[in-house]
C-alpha positions as a Markdown table, in Angstrom:
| # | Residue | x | y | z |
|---|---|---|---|---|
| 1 | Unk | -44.9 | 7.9 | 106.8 |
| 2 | Unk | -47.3 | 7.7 | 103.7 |
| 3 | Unk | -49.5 | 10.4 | 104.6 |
| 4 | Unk | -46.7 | 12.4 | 104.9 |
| 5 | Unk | -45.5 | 11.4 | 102.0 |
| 6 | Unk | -48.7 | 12.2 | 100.0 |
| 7 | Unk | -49.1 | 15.7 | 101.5 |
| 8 | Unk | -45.3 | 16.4 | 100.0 |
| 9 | Unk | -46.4 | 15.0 | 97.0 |
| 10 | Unk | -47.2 | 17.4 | 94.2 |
| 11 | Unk | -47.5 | 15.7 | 91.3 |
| 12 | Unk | -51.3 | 16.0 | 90.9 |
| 13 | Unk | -51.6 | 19.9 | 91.3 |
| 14 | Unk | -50.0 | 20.4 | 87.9 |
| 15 | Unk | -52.3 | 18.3 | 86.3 |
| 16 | Unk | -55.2 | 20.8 | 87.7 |
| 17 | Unk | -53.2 | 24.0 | 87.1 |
| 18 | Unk | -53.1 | 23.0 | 83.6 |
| 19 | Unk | -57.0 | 21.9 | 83.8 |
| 20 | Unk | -57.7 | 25.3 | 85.2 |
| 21 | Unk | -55.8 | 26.9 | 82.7 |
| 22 | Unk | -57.9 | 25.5 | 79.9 |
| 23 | Unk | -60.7 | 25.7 | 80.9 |
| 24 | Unk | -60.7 | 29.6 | 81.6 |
| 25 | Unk | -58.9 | 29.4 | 78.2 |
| 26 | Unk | -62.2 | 27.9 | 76.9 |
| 27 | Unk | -64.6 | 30.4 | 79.0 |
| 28 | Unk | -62.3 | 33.4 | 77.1 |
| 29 | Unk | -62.8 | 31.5 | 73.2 |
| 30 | Unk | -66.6 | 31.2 | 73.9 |
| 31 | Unk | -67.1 | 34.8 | 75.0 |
| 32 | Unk | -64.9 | 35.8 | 72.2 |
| 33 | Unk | -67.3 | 33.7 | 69.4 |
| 34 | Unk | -70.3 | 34.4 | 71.0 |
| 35 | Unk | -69.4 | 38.0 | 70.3 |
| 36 | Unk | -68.3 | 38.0 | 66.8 |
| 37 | Unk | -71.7 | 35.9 | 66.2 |
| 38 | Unk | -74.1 | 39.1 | 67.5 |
| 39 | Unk | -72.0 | 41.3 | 65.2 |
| 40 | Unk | -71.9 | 38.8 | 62.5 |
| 41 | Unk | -75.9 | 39.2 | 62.9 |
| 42 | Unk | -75.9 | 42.8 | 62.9 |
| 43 | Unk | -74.0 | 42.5 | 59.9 |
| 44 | Unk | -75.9 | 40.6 | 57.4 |
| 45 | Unk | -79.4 | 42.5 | 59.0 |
| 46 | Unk | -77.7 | 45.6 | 58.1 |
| 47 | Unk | -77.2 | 44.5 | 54.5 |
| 48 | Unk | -80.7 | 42.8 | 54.2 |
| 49 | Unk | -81.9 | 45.5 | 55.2 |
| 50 | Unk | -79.8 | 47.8 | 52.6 |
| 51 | Unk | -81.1 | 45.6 | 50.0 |
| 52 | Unk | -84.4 | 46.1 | 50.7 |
| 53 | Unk | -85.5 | 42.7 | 51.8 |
């Protein structure tokens, strides 16, 4: 009767939707800085550059 119980019981998978959920959440926010960094980079080489330094 508890096992059955326990295999109704779905308490637990919400708990690792909403782990899932952040975590690709994170994935997306690191890909997103990592990109704004390069052209941040390209940026500021671009004006060093400009400057003649």
């Amino acid at each position: 009767m508890n096992f059955v119980r326990f295999l109704k019981d779905e308490s637990g998978a919400t708990a690792i939707e909403y782990g899932l959920i952040a975590a690709c959440i994170s994935v997306a926010i690191i890909a997103i800085v990592q990109g704004i960094g390069t052209k941040l980079t390209n940026t500021f080489t671009s004006v060093k550059t400009g400057l003649g330094g």
